[in-house]
C-alpha positions in Angstrom: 0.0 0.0 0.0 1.1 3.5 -0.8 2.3 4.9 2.9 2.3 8.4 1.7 -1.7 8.5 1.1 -3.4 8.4 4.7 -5.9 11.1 3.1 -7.8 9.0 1.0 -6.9 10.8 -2.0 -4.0 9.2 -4.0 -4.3 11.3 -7.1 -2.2 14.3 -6.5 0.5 13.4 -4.1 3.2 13.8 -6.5 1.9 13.7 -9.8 4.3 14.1 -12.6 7.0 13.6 -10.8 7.8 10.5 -13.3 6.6 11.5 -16.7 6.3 7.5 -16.9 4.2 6.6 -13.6 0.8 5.3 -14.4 -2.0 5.0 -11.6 -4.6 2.6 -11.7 -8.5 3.5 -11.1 -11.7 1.5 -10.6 -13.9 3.4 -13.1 -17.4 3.8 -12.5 -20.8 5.9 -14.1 -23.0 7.6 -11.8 -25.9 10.0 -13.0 -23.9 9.6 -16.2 -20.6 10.7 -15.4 -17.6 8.6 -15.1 -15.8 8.4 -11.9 -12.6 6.9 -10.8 -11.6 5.6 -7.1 -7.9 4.4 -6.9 -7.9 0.8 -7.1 -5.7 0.7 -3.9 -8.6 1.9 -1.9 -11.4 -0.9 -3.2 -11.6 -3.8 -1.4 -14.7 -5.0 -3.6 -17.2 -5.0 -6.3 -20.8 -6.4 -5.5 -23.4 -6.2 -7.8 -26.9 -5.3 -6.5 -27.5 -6.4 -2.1 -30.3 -6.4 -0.2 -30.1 -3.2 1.9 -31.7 -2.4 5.2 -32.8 1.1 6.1 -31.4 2.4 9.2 -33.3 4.8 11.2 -32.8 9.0 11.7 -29.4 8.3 9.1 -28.6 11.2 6.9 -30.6 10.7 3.6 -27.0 9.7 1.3 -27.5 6.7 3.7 -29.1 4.2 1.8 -28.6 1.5 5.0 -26.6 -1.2 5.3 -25.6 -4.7 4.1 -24.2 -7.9 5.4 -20.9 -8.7 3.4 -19.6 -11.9 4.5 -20.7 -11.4 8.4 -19.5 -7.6 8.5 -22.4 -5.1 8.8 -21.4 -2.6 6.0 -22.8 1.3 6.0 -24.1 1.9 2.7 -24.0 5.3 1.3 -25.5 6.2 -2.1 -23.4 8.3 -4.2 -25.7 9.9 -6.3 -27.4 11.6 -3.6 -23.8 12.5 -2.0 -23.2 14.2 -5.3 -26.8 15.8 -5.4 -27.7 14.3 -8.4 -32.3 13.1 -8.5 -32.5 10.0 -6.5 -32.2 6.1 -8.7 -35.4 5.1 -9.6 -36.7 1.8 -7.6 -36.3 -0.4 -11.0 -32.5 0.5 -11.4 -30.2 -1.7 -8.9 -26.8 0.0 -7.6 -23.5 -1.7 -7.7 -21.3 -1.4 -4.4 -17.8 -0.7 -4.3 -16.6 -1.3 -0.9 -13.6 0.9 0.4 -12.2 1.2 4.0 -12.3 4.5 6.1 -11.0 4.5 9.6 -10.8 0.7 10.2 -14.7 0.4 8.9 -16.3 -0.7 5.7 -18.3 1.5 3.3 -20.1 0.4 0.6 -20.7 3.2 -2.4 -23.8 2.8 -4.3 -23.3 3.7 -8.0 -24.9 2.7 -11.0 -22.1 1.0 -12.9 -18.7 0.5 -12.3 -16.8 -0.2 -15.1 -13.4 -1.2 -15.8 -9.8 -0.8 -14.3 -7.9 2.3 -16.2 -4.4 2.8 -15.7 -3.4 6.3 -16.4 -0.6 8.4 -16.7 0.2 10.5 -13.8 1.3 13.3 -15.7 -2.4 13.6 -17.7 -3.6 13.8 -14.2 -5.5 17.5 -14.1 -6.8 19.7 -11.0 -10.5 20.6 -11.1 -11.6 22.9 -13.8 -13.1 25.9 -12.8 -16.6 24.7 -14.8 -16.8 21.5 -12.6 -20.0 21.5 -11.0 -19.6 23.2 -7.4 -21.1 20.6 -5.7 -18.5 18.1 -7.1 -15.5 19.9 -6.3 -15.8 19.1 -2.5 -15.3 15.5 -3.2 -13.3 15.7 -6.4 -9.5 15.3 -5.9 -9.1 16.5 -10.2 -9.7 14.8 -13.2 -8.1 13.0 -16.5 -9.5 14.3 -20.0 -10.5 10.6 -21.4 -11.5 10.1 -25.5 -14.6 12.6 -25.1 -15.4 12.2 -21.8 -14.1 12.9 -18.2 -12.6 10.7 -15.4 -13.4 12.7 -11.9 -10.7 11.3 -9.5 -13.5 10.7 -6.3 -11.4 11.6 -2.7 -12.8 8.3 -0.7 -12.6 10.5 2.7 -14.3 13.2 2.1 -17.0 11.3 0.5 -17.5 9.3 3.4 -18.0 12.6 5.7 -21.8 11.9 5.9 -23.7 13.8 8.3 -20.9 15.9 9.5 -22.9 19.5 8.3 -26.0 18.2 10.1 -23.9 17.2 13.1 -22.2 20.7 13.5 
């Protein structure tokens, strides 16, 4: 594991330093956008679990799952990125990361394949990224047409901290 990334980020921490370096991403679509979470941070893939709501959580809650005995928190990314709500027919995918010694399960709507980029392509947020993405975007890769946003695992997982405070 990389010792230098403790923030949950992984993307910036010395980028271009080696014109050659690549980094590797699980990609993923969600409200039609593609994402990327370093693959260092994903522990799995699951496709669609039965999820049980958990009372008074923050609404990008969706509840939790069982994975192999562990009770996992489930958060739904869409929401998180305030994108409209999944409609009941469409089943999520997880991908399961660790924050803080406990498991999280993001709720996306497809996850897609490993990329392995160049670290020197990699790209801090343009200023036309939505505003409501930046807080959770760590920066981006220009792809054949489309975007890759670089999701920081961390700050995604800060659910319920505004309500809290």
């Amino acid at each position: 594991m990389n010792s230098t990334d403790k923030s949950g980020t992984g993307a910036g921490a010395g980028a271009g330093a080696s014109t050659g370096a690549v980094q590797d991403f699980v990609s993923m679509t969600v409200g039609g956008q593609l994402f990327g979470i370093p693959v260092l941070k994903v522990q799995d893939i699951l496709g669609p679990q039965r999820i049980w709501h958990i009372p008074l959580a923050p609404m990008e809650v969706a509840g939790s799952l069982n994975l192999r005995g562990r009770i996992v928190t489930a958060v739904d990314v869409r929401l998180r990125l305030g994108l409209p709500a999944r409609g009941a027919e469409e089943q999520p995918m997880s991908v399961v990361v660790e924050s803080r010694g406990e498991p999280y399960s993001l709720l996306v709507d497809q996850v897609g394949e490993v990329l392995s980029l160049k670290t020197s392509e990699f790209e801090r947020n343009p200023p036309t990224l939505d505003i409501r993405w930046r807080e959770f975007s760590e920066g981006i890769y220009r792809l054949d047409g489309t975007l890759l946003i670089v999701l920081n695992v961390a700050r995604l997982l800060e659910v319920g901290r505004a309500e809290a405070a």
